[in-house]
C-alpha positions in Angstrom: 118.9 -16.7 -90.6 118.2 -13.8 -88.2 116.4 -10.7 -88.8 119.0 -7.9 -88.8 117.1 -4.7 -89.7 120.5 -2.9 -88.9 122.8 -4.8 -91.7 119.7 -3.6 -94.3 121.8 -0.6 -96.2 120.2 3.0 -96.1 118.8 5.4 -98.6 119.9 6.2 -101.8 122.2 9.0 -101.9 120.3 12.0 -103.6 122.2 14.7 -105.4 121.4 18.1 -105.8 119.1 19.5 -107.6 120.6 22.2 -110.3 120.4 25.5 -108.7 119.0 28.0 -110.8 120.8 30.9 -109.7 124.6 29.3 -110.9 122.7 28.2 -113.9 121.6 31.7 -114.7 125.3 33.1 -114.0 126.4 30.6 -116.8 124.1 32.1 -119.1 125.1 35.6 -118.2 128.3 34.5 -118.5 128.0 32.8 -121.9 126.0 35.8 -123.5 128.9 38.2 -122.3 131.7 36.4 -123.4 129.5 35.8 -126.9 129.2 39.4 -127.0 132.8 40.3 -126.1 133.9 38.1 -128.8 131.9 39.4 -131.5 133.1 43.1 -130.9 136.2 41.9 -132.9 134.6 39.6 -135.3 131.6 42.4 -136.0 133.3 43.9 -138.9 133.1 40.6 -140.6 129.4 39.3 -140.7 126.3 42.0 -140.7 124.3 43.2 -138.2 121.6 40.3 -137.8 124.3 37.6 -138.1 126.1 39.8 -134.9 123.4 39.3 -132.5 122.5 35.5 -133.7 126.6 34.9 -132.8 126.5 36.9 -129.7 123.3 35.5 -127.3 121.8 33.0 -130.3 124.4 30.8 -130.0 125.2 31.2 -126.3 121.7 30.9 -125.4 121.3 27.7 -127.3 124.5 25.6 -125.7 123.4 27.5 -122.7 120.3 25.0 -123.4 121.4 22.0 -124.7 123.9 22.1 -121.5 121.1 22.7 -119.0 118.9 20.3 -120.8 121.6 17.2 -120.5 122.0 18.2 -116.7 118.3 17.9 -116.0 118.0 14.6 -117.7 121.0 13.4 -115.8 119.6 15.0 -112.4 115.9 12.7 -113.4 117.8 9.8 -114.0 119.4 9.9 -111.2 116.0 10.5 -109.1 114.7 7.7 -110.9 117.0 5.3 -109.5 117.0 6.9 -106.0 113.3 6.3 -105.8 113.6 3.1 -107.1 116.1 1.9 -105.0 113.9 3.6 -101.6 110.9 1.8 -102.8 112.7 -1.5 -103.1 114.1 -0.8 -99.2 110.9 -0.2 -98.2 109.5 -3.5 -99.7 112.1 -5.0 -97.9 112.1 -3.6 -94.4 108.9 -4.3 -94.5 109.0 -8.2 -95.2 112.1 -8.3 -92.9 109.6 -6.8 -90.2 106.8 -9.1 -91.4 109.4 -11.8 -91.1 111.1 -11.0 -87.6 107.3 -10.5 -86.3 106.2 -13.8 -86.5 105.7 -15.9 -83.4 104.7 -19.3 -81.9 101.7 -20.9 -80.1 102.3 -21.8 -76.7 99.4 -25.4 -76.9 100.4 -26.3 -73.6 103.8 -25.9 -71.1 104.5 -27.9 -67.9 107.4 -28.2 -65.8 108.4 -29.9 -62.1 111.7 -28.5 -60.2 112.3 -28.5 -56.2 109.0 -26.5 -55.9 107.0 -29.5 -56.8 105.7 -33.0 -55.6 107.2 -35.9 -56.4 106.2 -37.1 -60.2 104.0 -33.7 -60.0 103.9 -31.3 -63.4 100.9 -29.2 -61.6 101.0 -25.7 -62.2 104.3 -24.1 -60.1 104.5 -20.6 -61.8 103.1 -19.0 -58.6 106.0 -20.4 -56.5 108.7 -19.2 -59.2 106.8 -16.0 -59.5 107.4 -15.3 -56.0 110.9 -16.4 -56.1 110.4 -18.6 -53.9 113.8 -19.7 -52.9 114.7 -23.9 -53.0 118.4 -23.4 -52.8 119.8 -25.8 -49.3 122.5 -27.7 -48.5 121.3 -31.3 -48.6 122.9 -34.4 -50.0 123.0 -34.5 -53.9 122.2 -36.9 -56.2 125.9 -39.2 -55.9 125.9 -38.5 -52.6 127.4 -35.9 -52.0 126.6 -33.9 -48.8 126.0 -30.1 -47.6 125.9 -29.4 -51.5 123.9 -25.8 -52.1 121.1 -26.6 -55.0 117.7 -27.5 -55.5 116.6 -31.3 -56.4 112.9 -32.7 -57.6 111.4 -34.8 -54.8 112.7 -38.4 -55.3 112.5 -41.7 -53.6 115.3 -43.0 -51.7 117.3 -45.7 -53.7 116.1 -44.5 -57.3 118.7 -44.3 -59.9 119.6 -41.3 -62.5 118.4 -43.1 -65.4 114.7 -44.2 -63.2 114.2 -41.0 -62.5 114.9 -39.4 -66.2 112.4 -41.9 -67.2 109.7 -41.1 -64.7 110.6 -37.9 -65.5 109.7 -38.5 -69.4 106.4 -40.7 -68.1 105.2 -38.5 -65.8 105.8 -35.4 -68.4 104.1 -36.9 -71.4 100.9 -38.0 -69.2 100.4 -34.5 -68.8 100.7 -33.1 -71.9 98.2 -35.9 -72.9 95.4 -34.1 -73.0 96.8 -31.6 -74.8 98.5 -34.1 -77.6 95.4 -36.5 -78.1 93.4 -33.4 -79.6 95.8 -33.0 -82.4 94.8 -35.2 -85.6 97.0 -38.5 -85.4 98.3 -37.6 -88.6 100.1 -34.3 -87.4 103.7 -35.1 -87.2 105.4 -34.0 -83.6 109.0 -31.9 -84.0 110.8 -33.0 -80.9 113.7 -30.6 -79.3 115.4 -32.9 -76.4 117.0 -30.7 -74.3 119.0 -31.9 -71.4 122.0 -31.9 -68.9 122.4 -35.0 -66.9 125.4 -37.6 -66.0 123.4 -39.8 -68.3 124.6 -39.5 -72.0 122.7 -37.7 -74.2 121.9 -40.9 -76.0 121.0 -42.8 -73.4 118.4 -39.9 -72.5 116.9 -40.0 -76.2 116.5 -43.8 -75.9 114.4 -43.3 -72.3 112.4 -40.7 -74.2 111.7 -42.9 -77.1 111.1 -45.9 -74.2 108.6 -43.1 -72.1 107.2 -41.8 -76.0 106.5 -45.7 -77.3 104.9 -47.1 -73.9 102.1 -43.6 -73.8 101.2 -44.6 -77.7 100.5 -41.3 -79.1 100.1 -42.0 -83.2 102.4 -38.5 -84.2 104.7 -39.2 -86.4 107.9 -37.9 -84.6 111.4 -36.7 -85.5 114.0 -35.1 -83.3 115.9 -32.2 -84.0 119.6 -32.1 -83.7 120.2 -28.1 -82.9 119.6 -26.9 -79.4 118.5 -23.7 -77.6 116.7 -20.3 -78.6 118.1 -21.2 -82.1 116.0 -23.5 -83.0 113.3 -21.5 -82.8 114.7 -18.5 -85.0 115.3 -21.6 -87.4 112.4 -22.8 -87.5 110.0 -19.3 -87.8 112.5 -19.4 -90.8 112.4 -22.3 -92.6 109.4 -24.0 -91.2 106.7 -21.4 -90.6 104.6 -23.1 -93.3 104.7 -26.4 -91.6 102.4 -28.8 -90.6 104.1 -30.0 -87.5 104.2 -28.8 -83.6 107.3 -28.5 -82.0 107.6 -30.1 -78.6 110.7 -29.2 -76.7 111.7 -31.1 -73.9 114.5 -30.0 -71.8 116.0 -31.4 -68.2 118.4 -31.2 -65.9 118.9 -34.1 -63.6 122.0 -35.7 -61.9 124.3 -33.1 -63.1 128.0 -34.4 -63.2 128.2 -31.0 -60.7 125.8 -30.6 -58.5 126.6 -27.3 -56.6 124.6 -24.2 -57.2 122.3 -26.2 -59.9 118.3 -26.4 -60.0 116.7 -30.0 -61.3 113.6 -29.2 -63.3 112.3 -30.8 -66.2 110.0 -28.7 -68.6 108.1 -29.8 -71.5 106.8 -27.1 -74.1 104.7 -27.6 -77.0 104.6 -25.3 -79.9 102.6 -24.4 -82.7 102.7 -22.6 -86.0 99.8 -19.6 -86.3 99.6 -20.4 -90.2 98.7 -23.9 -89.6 97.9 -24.9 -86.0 94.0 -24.5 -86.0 93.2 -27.6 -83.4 93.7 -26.4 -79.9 93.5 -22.8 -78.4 96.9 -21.5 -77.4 98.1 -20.3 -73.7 100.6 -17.3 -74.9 102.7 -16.9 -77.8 106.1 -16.9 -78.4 107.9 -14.7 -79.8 111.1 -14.7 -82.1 114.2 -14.7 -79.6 116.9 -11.9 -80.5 120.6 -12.5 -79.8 123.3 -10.4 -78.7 126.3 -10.2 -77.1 126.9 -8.8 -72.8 128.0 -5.4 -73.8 125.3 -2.6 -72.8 125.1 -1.0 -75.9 124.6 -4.6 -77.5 122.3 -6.1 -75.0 120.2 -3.5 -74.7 119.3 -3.4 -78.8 118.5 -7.0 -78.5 116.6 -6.2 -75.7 114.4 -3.2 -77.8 114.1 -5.6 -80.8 113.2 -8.5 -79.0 110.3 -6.2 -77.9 109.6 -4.8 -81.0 108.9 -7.9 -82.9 105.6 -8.7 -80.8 105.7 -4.8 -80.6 104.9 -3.5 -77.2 105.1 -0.3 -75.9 107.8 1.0 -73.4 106.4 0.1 -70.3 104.0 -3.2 -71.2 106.8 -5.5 -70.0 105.5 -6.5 -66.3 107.9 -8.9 -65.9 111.7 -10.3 -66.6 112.8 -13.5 -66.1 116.7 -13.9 -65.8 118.2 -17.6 -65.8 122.1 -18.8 -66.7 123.3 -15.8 -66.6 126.3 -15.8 -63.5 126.2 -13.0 -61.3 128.4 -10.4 -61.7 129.1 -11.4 -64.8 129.2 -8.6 -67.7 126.0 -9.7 -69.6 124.7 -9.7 -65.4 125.4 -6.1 -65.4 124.3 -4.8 -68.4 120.8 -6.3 -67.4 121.1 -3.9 -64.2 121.9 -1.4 -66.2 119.0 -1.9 -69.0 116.2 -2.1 -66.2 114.4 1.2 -65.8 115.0 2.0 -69.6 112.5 1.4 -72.2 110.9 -1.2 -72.7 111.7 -2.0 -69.1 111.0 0.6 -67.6 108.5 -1.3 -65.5 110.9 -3.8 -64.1 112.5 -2.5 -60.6 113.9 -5.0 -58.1 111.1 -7.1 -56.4 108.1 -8.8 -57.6 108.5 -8.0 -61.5 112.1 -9.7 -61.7 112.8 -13.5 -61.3 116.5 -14.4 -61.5 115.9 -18.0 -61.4 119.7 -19.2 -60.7 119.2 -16.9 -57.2 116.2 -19.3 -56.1 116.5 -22.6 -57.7 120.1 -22.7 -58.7 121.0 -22.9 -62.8 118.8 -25.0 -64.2 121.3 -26.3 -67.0 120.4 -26.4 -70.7 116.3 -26.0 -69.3 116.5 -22.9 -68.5 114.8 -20.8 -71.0 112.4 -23.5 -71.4 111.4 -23.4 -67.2 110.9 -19.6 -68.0 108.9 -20.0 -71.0 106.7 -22.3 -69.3 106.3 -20.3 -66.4 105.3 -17.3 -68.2 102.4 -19.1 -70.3 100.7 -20.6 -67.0 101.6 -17.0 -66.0 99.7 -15.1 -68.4 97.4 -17.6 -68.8 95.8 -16.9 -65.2 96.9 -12.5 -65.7 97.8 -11.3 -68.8 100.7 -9.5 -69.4 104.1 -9.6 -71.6 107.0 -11.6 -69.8 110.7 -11.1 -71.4 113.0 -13.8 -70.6 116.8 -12.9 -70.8 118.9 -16.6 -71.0 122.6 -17.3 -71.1 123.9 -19.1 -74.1 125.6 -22.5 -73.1 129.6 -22.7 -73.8 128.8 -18.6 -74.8 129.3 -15.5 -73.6 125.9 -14.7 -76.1 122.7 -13.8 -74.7 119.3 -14.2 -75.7 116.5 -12.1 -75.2 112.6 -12.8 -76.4 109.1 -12.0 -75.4 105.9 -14.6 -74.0 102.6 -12.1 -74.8 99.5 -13.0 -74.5 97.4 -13.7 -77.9 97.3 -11.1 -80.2 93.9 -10.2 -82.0 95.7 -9.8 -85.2 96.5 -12.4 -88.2 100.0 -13.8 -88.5 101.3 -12.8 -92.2 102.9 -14.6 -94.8 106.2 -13.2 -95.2 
């Protein structure tokens, strides 16, 4: 479940404490009205008896009352405090909780701004925007269609290039997967958006996955996106397996405006991922819906799990969002405020559908990847803001580079 610090409920409501002044009118007032009555009983009882009835008695239910309203008034503390020490325990777990993050092991990705079969370092090209976006003939022949495609030979099908896709991905990440103990089992988030069916896809995975003979132990997820990984930081922050997402877009059904890329991201968990020195780490994403007010908390809390301070974010990465769009102009909006406030139009801001076209259900993936080879080479906190598929939602979360402290337990 998401971390919601704002659904925790607040302090205990504290009443006053008695006020000594009223207190000491009631006494006045108790005396005097002892005395006034005893004027007309005084002829009945003797002297002695007359003042014991007049302030005696007053005095003493003036104490038995005050007495009952000061036990009352520490009972009540007692549960205030109680019930602030208990919110305490548990803002701080939820923190603990919302703060924990992934290891980036490795990230690679191919789009228009590679070779062909090529998963060599692009992040320099997508840092400078570097625009891939030309009419040219798509993938079902179409022609004088505006989007990017990754280099292919002439006379390839779809489903031959999704699996040299897959072959070309997973001899990359090689090097990376052979140091992990055979035994370790491998998570795996498929990811795509293809004419292929999605089954089809999985079975040239498995096909790609079988012929490289890694030993993991594998088992695919069925949820997709950002979600996954709140779920899993969850449920499964104790667990002995990576996560290796996998996300694509090739041969879209609609080609127009669309980026190819395919991106392959493998994660770790800090508590037990001990094997291989990690790139960047991920942090949990936060989502919200397009408003201002509403994006721009998920924006502060996204940066507050890693936490960073109001200026450390050097640069924003913006993909499947549509232009113009509300969720579009709320991120104008949220730029220059903390903790962007070091995000102005230029160099610090990538709005990947503007120079590769929307890369499909890859896109968050493409920007996490870019931002680990990123940091990896200059380190500095990325935030990538991603549209939710089939959703107006939006998701916000944080690539840092490694922290020197311990992740907790929570």
């Amino acid at each position: 479940m998401s971390v919601k610090l704002n659904t925790i409920p607040g302090l205990s409501l504290r009443t006053a404490p008695p006020k000594p002044l009223r207190w000491l009118g009631v006494l006045v007032g108790f005396v005097a009205s002892g005395i006034l009555l005893m004027r007309f009983l005084g002829k009945l009882i003797g002297e002695t008896s007359f003042w014991w009835f007049a302030i005696g008695i007053p005095a003493l239910f003036w104490v038995v009352l005050m007495g009952l309203r000061l036990a009352v008034y520490m009972m009540q503390q007692i549960h205030a405090n109680a019930w602030d020490k208990r919110r305490e325990q548990v803002i701080l777990q939820e923190v603990r909780r919302g703060r924990r993050a992934f290891q980036i092991l490795a990230s690679v990705s191919s789009t228009a701004h590679a070779g062909i079969r090529d998963f060599s370092d692009i992040s320099e090209s997508l840092l400078r925007n570097e625009n891939k976006i030309v009419p040219q003939t798509s993938w079902n022949s179409g022609t004088n269609i505006r989007h990017s495609r990754l280099p292919v030979m002439e006379g390839v099908s779809a489903e031959a290039q999704i699996l040299s896709a897959f072959s070309g991905l997973l001899n990359t990440l090689s090097k990376t997967l052979i140091q992990l103990p055979p035994d370790k089992p491998v998570a795996v988030l498929l990811e795509s958006t293809s004419s292929e069916s999605g089954s089809r896809i999985r079975e040239l995975w498995l096909q790609a996955w079988q012929k490289s003979a890694f030993p993991h132990p594998t088992q695919f997820l069925d949820n997709h996106g950002l979600a996954v990984l709140d779920h899993w930081l969850d449920y499964r922050i104790k667990d002995n397996a990576v996560l290796l997402v996998v996300a694509l877009q090739l041969a879209p059904e609609e080609p127009a405006m669309t980026g190819e890329a395919v991106v392959g991201v493998l994660l770790g968990n800090r508590l037990t991922q001990h094997d291989l020195q990690p790139q960047a780490l991920l942090h949990r994403p936060e989502r919200s819906l397009p408003e201002e007010d509403a994006l721009h908390s998920g924006v502060l809390q996204a940066a507050d799990w890693v936490p960073l301070h109001d200026d450390a974010i050097k640069h924003l990465w913006l993909t499947g969002i549509p232009t113009g769009s509300e969720a579009d102009q709320s991120i104008i909006t949220a730029q220059g405020k903390p903790p962007l406030t070091s995000i102005t139009a230029g160099p610090a801001l990538h709005n990947i559908n503007e120079f590769l076209g929307d890369p499909g259900l890859s896109a968050p993936w493409l920007a996490i990847a870019t931002a680990a080879q990123a940091i990896s080479r200059s380190p500095a906190p990325h935030m990538i803001i991603s549209g939710e598929p089939d959703s107006n939602a939006v998701w916000c979360t944080v690539v840092s580079p490694l922290a020197s402290h311990k992740e907790n337990t929570a």
